[in-house]
C-alpha positions in Angstrom: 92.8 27.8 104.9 96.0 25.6 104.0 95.1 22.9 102.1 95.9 19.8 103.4 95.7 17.6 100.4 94.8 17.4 96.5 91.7 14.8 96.2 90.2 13.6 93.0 87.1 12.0 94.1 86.1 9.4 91.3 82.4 8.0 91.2 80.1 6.9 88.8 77.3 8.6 90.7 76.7 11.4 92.8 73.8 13.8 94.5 72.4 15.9 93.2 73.2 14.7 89.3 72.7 11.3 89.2 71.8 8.6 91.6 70.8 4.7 91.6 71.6 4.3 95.3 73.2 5.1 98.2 76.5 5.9 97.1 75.6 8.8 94.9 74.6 10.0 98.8 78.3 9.6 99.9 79.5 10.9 96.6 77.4 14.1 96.8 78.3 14.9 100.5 81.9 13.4 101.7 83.7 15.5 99.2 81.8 18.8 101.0 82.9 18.0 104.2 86.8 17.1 102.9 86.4 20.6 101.3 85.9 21.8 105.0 88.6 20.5 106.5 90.9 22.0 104.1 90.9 19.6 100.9 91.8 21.0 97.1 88.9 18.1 96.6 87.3 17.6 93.4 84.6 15.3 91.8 84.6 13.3 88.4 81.5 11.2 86.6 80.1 11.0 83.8 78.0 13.3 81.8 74.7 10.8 81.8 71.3 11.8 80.4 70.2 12.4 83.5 72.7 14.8 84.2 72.1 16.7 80.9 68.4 16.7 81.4 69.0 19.2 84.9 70.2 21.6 82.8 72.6 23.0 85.0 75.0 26.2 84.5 77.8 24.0 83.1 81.1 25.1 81.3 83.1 23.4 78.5 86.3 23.6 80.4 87.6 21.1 77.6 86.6 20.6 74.1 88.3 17.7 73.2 89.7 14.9 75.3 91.6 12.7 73.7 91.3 9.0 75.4 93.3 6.2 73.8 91.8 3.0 73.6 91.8 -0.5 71.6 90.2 1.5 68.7 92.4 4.5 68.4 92.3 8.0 70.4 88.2 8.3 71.7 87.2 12.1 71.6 85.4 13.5 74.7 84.2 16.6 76.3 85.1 18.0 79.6 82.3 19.8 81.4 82.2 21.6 84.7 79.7 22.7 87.7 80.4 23.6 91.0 78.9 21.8 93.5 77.6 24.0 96.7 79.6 26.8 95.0 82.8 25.6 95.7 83.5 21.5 94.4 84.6 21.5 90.9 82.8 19.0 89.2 84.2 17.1 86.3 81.3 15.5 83.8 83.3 13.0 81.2 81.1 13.7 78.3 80.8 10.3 75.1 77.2 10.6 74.7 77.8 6.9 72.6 78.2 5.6 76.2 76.9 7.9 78.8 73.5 9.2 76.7 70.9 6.8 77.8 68.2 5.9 79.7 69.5 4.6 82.8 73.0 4.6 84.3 73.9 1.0 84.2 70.8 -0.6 83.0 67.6 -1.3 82.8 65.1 -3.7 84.6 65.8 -5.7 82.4 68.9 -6.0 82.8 72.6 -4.4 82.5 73.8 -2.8 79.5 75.3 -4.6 77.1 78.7 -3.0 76.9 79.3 -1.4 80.9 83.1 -2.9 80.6 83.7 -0.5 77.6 82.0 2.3 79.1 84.0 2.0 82.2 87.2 1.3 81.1 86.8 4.5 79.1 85.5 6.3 82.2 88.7 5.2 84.2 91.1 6.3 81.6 89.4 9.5 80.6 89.9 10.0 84.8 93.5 10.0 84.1 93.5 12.2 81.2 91.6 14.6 82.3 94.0 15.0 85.5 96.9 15.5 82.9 94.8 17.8 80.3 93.5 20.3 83.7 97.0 19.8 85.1 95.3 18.7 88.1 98.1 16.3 90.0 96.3 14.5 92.5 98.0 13.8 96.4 94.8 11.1 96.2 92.8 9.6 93.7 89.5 7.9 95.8 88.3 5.6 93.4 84.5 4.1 94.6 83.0 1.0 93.6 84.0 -1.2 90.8 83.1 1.2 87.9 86.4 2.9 88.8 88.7 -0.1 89.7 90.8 0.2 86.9 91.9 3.8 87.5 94.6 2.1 90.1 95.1 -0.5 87.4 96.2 2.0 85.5 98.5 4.2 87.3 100.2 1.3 88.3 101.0 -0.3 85.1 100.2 2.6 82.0 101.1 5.2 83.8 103.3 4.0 86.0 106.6 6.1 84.8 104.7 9.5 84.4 106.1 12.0 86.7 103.1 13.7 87.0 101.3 10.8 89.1 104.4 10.0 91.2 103.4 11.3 94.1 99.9 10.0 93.5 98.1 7.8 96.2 95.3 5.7 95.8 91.8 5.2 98.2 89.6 2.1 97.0 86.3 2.3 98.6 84.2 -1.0 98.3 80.5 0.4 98.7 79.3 -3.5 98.1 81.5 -6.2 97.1 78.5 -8.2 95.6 78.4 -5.9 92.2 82.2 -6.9 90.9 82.2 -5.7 87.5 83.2 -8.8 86.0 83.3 -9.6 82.5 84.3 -12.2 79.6 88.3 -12.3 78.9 87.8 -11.2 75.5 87.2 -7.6 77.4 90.6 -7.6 78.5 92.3 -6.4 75.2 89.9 -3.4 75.3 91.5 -2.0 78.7 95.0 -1.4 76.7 96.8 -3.0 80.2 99.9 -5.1 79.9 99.1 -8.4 79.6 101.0 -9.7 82.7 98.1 -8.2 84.7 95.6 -11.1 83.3 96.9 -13.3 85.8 95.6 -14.2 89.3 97.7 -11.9 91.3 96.3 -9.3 89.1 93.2 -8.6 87.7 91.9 -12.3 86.1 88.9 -14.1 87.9 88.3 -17.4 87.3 89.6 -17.3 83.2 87.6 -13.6 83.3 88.4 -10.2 84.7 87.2 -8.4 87.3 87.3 -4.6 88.0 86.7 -4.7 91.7 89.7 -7.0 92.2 91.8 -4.8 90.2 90.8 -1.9 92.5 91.7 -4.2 95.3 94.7 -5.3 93.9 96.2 -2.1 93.1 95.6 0.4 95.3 97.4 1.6 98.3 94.5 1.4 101.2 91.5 -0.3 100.8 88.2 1.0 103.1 84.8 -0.5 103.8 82.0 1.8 104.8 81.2 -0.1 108.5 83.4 -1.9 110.5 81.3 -5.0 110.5 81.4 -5.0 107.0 84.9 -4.7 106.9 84.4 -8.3 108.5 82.2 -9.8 106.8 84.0 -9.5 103.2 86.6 -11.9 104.5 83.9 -14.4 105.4 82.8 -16.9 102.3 79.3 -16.0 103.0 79.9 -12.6 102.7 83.1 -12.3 100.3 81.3 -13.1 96.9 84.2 -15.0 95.9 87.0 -12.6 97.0 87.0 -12.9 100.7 90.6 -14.8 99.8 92.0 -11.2 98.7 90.6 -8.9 101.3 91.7 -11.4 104.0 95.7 -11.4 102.0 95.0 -7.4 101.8 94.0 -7.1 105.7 96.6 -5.2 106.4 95.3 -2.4 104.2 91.7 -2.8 105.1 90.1 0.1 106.8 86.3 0.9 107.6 84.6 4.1 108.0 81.0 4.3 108.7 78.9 6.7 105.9 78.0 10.0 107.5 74.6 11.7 106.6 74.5 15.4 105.7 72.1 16.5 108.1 71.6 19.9 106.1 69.5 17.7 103.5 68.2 15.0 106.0 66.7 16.7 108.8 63.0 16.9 110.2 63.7 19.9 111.7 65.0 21.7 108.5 63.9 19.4 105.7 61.6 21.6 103.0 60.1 18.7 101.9 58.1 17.7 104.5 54.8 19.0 105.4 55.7 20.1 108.7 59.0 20.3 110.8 59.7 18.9 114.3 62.5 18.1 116.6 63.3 15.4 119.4 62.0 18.1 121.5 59.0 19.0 120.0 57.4 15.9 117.6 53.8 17.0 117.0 55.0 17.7 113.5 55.4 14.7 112.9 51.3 14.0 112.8 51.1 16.4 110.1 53.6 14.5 108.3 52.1 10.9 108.8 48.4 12.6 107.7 50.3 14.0 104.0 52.4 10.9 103.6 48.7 9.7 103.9 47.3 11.9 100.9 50.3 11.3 99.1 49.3 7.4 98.8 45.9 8.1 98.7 45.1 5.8 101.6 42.5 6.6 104.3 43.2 8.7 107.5 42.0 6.2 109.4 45.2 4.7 109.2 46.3 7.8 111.4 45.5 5.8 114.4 47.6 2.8 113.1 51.2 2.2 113.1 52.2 3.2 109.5 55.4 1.1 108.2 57.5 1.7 105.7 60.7 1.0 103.1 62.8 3.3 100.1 65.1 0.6 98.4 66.2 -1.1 95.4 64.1 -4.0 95.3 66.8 -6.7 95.0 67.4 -9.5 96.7 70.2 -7.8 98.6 68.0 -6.3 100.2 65.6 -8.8 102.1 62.4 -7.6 99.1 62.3 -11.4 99.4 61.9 -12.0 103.2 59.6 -8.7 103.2 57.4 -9.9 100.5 57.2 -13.4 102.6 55.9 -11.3 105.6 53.3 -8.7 104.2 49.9 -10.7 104.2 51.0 -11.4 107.8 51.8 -7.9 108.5 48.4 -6.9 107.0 46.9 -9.2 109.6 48.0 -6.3 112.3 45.7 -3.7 110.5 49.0 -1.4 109.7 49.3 0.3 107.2 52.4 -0.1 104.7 54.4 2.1 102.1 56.9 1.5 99.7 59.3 3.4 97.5 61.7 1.8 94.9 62.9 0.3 91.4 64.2 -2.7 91.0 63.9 -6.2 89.4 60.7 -6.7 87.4 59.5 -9.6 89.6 59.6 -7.3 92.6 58.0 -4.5 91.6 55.0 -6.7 90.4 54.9 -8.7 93.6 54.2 -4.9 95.2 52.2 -3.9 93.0 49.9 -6.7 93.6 50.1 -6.3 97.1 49.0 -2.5 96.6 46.0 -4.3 95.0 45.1 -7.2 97.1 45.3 -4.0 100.1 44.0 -0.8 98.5 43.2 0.6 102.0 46.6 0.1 103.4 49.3 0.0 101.0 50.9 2.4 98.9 53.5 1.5 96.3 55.4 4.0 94.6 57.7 2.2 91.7 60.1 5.5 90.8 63.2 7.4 92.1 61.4 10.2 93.8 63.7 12.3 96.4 60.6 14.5 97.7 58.5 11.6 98.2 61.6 9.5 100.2 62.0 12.7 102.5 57.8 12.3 103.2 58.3 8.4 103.7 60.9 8.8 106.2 59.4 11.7 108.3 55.7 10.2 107.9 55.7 6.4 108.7 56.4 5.0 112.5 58.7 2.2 111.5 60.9 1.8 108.9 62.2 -1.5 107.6 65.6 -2.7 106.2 65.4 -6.1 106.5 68.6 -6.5 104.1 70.2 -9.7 103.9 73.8 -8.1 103.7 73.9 -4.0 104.2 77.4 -2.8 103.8 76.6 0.9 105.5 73.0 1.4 104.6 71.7 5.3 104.9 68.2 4.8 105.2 68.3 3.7 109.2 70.3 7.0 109.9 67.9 9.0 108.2 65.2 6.7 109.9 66.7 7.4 113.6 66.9 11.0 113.1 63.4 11.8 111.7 61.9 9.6 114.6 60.8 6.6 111.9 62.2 3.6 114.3 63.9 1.4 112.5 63.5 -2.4 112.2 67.0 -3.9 110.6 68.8 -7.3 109.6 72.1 -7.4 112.3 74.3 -7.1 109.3 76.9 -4.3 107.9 76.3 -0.7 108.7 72.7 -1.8 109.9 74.0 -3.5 113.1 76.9 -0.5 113.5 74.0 2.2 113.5 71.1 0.6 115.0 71.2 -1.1 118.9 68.4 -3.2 119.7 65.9 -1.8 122.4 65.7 -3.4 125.5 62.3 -2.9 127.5 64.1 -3.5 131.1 66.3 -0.2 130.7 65.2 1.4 127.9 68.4 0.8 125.7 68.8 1.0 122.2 67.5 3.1 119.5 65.3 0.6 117.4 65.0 -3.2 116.6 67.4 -5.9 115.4 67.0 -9.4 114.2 69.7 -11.9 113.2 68.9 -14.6 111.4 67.5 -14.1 107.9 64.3 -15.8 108.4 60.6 -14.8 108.1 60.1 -15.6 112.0 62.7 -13.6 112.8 61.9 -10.2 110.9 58.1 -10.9 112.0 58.6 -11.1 115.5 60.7 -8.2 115.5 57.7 -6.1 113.8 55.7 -7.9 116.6 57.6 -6.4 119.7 57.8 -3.2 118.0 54.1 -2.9 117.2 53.6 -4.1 121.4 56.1 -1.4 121.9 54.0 1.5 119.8 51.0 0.8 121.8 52.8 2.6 125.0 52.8 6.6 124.2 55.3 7.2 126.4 57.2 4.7 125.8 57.3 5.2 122.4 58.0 8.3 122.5 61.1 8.3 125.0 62.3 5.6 122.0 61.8 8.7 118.9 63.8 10.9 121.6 66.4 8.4 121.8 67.0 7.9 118.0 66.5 11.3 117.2 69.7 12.0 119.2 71.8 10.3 117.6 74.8 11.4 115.3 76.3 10.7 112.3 77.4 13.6 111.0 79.7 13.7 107.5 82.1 16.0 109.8 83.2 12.4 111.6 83.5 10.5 108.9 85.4 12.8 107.0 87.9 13.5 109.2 88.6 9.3 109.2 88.9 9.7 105.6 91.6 12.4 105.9 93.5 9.8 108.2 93.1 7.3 105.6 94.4 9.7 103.1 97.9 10.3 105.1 98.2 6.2 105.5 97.9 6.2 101.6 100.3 8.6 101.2 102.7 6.7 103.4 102.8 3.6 101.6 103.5 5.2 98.4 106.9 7.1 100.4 107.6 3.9 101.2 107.8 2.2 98.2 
């Protein structure tokens, strides 16, 4: 096959090696499908505990790395895996940064020295390309862990041949998590210091690695087209809706895909029992071990069974779902939740897992079999987020038959079309305002909805039909590649 491009896909997380969230999901499948369609694509993280606890078949394709940095040259090691047998995958190995606990943080809070860590990932990125002789036609930087890799090759590395026919992709996954730290950090990313200034990469007297993503790269994408919106708003920008709306003319959207090889009910090894739109009795058998799993009574068989996997941040609506339960509970549902998160959250469950022993079910853990069970055993699953830039969860949700109940916001009111009980329309349920009332009376006319069989199940036919295959979005991606490429020529 003739490869269409060379794509270094930078991340600091990715399935199946290390995930908090969603975008390990997009980092673990897009570069799969770019491999399809021709792509020399490869994948770069860091080596975290996590990853070296799989014990995968690695290789030391490096031994030492040498990284320069405030303090002098920084030695690391290069290891390698290949992803579905043909991804290289690129593990930055400094077990003083990467060998811990947690990838960012803890509940407690975020690790005290994440600007050093990441401004020696996002040089190491660099490096590495040199040291493999890997020459990139794109690097596609993600999130603001790798904002400085554009910093870089504009500025550092700005006269090396080897990068000058080097495009960049910034992908903002959520432009609420910045990266933004003190101004005494600056010295320790080694860039001139004409960049600490407000067309570059300062931010209110600190700096800011998201910005410098946004500043310096050559085509800038959001992961829904109403998201794309949104970040220019002041209620949606975090502070740098200024910037996106100067950088507009850059700004692209493509909507996540889902890799339907992992996330389907009618595949999924998971689950208890497979089923397709055509055929959902499996589905029962699914509800009844999601059931088990919990430990709550079969009775609740009979009962619409609800259901959530998320951080628990405010981000996404825990707040406004904690507001609602003892309401909810007034239904006779049954409820189930998977997630880690902020301290406060996870007790507030907890407690409600107490006060309800016979119909909720709180699971506080990263558990990928269990999430597969939540999503092909409960009836209706809820994402009441208060901003959702793609959100995966609701595709999953449509395609297992879990109808969804979502904020109108982001990717959540892209995917998901509000049902309409004149015609039948839509695929699941949609509120807009971010209030209690809202999201309850939404649960409301779903729950009227559930009690018509037919009805109900002409709605799991519907959603189940839909499709957001990786093969779309990847293709958009490729387009987005060639635009990058195009401003580079053309400067």
């Amino acid at each position: 096959m003739e490869i269409d491009c060379k794509v270094l896909f930078v991340s600091p997380e990715a399935v199946p090696f290390a995930k908090t969230g969603g975008l390990a999901d997009v980092s673990g499948s897009l570069p799969k499908y770019l491999k399809k369609l021709g792509c020399d694509v490869r994948i770069v993280l860091p080596f975290y505990r996590m990853v070296r606890e799989l014990r995968l078949p690695y290789e030391t394709i490096v031994k030492v790395l040498e990284v320069p940095s405030k303090d002098g040259i920084l030695k690391a090691e290069i290891n390698q895996v290949l992803l579905d047998g043909n991804v290289p995958v690129y593990f930055i190995t400094y077990d003083t940064f990467y060998d811990r606990e947690s990838l960012y943080g803890t509940s407690k809070g975020d690790y005290h020295d994440n600007a050093e860590r990441f401004i020696f990932f996002c040089r190491a990125v660099l490096e590495l390309c040199l040291r493999v002789n890997f020459q990139p036609d794109i690097i596609h930087c993600n999130e603001w862990q790798t904002g400085l890799v554009p910093a870089y090759l504009k500025t550092l590395y700005k006269n090396d041949q080897f990068f000058s026919q080097t495009a960049t992709v910034y992908t903002i996954h959520n432009i609420a998590y910045q990266g933004i730290f003190e101004k005494e950090t600056f010295e320790k990313t080694c860039l001139p210091e004409g960049v600490f200034c407000d067309t570059g990469i300062e931010y209110y007297g600190k700096i800011n690695f998201m910005k410098a993503g946004i500043i310096y790269s050559d085509i800038i994408n959001t992961v829904s087209r109403k998201y794309s919106e949104e970040i220019q708003t002041e209620e949606y920008g975090c502070g740098l809706q200024n910037i996106m709306k100067e950088r507009a003319d850059i700004l692209f959207s493509v909507i996540n895909g889902v890799n339907y090889n992992e996330w389907n009910p009618e595949t999924d090894t998971f689950i208890t029992a497979n089923y397709n739109r055509n055929n959902t009795s499996g589905k029962m058998l699914c509800k009844q071990d999601l059931l088990l799993q919990f430990k709550l009574p079969l009775s609740l068989m009979e009962r619409p069974l609800f259901g959530i996997i998320s951080r628990l941040a405010e981000q996404k609506g825990i707040d406004l779902l904690g507001e609602t339960i003892d309401r909810l509970m007034a239904f006779n549902v049954g409820f189930v939740l998977l997630g880690v998160g902020e301290e406060r959250y996870q007790r507030l469950f907890q407690n409600f897992a107490y006060r309800y022993p016979e119909r909720i079910g709180v699971r506080i853990a990263y558990d990928n079999p269990l999430a597969h069970k939540i999503e092909a055993g409960v009836d209706i699953f809820l994402m009441p987020s208060r901003f959702e830039p793609c959100g995966l969860n609701q595709i999953y949700s449509l395609r297992y038959g879990s109808i969804p109940i979502v904020r109108a916001t982001g990717g959540l009111d892209d995917t998901v079309k509000d049902y309409e009980q004149e015609n039948g329309a839509g695929n699941g349920f949609k509120f807009t305002e971010y209030k209690t009332s809202a999201f309850l009376e939404k649960m409301k006319e779903a729950l009227d909805i559930f009690t018509n069989k037919e009805v109900w199940s002409q709605l799991m036919q519907k959603a189940m039909s839909e499709d957001f295959s990786w093969e779309i979005s990847a293709k958009k991606y490729l387009e987005l590649y060639k635009k990058a490429q195009s401003r580079l020529r053309l400067r």
